[in-house]
N, C-alpha and C positions, 0 to 999 in steps of 0.2 A: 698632177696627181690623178688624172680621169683616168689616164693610162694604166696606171699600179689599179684601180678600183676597174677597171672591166673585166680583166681575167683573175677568178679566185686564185689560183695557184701563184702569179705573181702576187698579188697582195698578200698570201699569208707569206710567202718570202719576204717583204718588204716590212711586214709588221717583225718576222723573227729577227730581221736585221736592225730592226730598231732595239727590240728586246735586248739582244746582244749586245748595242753600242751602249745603252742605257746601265747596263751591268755593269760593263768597264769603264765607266763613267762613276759607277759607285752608287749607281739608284740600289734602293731598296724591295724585295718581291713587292712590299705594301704599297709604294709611290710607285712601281711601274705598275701593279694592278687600279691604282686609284686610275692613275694617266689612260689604262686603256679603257677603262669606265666612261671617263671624258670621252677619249676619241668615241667610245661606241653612242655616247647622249648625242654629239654631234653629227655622227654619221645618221642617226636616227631622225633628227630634223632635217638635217640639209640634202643628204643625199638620197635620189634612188638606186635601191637594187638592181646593179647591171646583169647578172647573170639567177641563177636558183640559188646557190647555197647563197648568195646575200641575202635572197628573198627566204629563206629557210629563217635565217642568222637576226633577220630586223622581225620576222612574225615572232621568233621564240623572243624576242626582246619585248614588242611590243604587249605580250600576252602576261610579262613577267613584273612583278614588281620591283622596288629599287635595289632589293636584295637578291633576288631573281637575277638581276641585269648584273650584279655587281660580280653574282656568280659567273654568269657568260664570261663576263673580262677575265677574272680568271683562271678560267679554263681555256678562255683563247690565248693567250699568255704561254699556260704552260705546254697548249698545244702546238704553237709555233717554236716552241723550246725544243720540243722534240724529235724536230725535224729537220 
């Protein structure tokens, strides 16, 4: 996975690919925005920002509160949606 988190571009591909499998799988917008909530609380502790827009992506997170971040998730969601 370091591979998919160094370069932004492949990662928001790998996240919309996820997005997508998660659909036809039958998730719901609400349980795939909870799920990337998750991944974002995790990427938050565990990892560091390989490149700017992660370091953009973790300060708007860290400045945000739970609802705050919960928004992130779903705006990156529907922003890998769109692409």
């Amino acid at each position: 996975m370091s591979s998919v988190l160094t370069d932004f571009k492949t990662w928001k591909s790998f996240l919309g690919e996820r997005v997508k499998e998660a659909k036809k799988a039958g998730m719901s917008e609400e349980t795939i925005s909870k799920l990337a909530f998750e991944i974002g609380e995790f990427l938050d502790r565990r990892v560091d920002p390989k490149n700017d827009e992660q370091q953009v992506l973790k300060e708007l997170w860290d400045v945000g509160d739970e609802e705050d971040r919960r928004t992130i998730a779903r705006l990156m969601v529907k922003w890998v949606e769109k692409s």
